[in-house]
N, C-alpha and C positions, 0 to 999 in steps of 0.2 A: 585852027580855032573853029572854021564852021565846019568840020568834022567832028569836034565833038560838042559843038552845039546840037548837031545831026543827031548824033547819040543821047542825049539829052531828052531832043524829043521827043524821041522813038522810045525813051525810058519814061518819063512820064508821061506817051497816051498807053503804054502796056499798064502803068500803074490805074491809071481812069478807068480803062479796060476791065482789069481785075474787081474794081472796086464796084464800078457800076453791075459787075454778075453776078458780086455777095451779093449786092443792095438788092438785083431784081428776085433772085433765092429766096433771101430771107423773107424778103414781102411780100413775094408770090404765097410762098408757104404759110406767113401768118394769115393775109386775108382770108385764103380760102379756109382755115379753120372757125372763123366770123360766127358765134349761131349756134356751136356743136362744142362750145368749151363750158363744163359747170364746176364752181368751187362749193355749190350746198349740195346736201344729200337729200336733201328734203324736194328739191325741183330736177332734178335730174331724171331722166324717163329710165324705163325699166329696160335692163335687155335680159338675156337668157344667160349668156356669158361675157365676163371681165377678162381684157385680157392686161394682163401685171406684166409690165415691161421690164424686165432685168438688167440689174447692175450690180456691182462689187459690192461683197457685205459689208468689206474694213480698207480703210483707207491708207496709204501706206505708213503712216504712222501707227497703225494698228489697231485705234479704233473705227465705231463703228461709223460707217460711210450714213449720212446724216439724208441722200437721197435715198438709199438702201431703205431705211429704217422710215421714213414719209410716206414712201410707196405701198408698204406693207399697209402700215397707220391708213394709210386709203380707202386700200382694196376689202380691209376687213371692216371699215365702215359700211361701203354699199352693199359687201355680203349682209352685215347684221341688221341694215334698214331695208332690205329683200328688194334690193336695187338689180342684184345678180343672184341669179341660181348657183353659176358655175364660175371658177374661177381659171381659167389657161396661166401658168404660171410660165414666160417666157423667158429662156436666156442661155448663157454659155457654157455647156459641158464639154468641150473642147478634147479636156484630160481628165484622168479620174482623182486628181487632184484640188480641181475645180469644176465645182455643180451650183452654178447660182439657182437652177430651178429648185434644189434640191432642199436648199438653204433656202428656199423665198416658203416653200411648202412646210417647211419644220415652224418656220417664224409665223406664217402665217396660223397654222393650228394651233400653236401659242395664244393669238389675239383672238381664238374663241371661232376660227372657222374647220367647218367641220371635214376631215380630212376624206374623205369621199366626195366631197362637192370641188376637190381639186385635181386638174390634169397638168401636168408636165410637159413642157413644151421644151428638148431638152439640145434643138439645132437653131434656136432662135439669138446666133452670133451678134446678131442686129438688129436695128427697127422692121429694115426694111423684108428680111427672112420672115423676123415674128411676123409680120400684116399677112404676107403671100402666103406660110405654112397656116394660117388661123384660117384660111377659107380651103388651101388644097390638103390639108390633114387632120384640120378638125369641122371640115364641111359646115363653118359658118359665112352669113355674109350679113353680119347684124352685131354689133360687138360694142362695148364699152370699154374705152380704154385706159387704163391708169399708169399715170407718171405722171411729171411735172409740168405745167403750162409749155415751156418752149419744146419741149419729147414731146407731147401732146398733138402738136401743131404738126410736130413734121410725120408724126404718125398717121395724125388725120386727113393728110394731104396724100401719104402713099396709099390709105385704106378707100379715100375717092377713085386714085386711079384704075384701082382693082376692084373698084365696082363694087366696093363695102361699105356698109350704111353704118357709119362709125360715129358715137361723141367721145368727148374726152373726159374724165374726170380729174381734175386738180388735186394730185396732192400736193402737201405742203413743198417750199421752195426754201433754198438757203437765203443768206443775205448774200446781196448784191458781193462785196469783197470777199467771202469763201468759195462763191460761185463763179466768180473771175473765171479759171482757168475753163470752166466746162462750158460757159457761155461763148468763149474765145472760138471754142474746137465744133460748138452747133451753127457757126457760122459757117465752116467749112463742110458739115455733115448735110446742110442743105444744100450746098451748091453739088455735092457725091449723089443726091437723088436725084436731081437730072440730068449727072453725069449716067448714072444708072441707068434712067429711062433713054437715055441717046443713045446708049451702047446694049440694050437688050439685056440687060445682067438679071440672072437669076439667083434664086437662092440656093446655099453652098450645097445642102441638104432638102430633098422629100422624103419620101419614104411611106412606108404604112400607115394607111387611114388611122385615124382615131374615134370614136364614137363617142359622143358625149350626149347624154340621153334628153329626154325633153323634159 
């Protein structure tokens, strides 16, 4: 019996444990975005370049992924209110089957931005690749960044530690019950950035400069 009381307790302080490292992650990482998050286009300060955070077009039910389509809706706001020059379209070419940059570029010309004021960012697997590869291959450290309030946050917090003077721009978010599942998984993606930063982790990819003009 006090054997597996033993185990017991050993099982619930690894639970406390666990629980208390999401809690200091996740709060670590909102606070310090405090200051540097805007949902109008009209107070948001100017940068030279936006960088458009990527993710899946269509959801697996086969329409269209409703973050996908917000981010765009975003990023061709602060283009048309001359919030950005430039826009870094960041995401997963992995295969030549799947090009989110590719697809984020076509959408975006669509919404009236002009297709030479966009660069492809085309190794940005992730948040934290897109922040690193936006200063060591597109030689910025001054950048606007768009996605949703909580991608926001954790972007803003990697773009601190790499010495980039970043805001965020809010695009639109889902509701709370559609958003379930992704909210569940940015709990765990914040605690992977300071596993990151403990283990030295680089990005998968650098490669050749890019130039993006003034």
């Amino acid at each position: 019996m006090r054997k597996i009381k033993r185990v017991v307790i050993v099982l619930m302080s690894l639970l406390l444990l666990v629980t208390a490292t999401i809690f200091f992650c996740y709060k670590t990482i909102k606070w310090s975005a405090e200051g540097k998050l805007y949902t109008n286009v009209r107070t948001i300060p100017y940068n030279k370049v936006g960088l458009l955070l990527g993710t899946t077009k269509y959801m697996g039910g086969g329409g269209i992924n409703p973050y996908y389509y917000y981010r765009i809706e975003a990023a061709a706001e602060l283009y048309k209110a001359g919030k950005v020059k430039y826009i870094v379209a960041s995401g997963d070419n992995s295969t030549k089957h799947y090009n989110e940059p590719g697809e984020m570029k076509e959408d975006l010309i669509k919404a009236g931005v002009d297709s030479s004021r966009i660069f492809l960012d085309y190794a940005g697997f992730r948040t934290f690749d897109s922040i690193i590869r936006l200063r060591e291959i597109f030689s910025q450290d001054s950048v606007t960044v768009i996605s949703q309030q909580f991608h926001n946050e954790r972007a803003l917090y990697i773009a601190a530690r790499e010495g980039i003077h970043a805001v965020g721009y809010n695009a639109r978010d889902v509701s709370r019950e559609a958003g379930a599942r992704v909210q569940s998984r940015e709990k765990l993606a914040r605690v992977k950035v300071f596993v990151d930063y403990l283990l030295g982790e680089e990005p998968k990819f650098l490669g050749e400069k890019v130039q993006i003009p003034e």
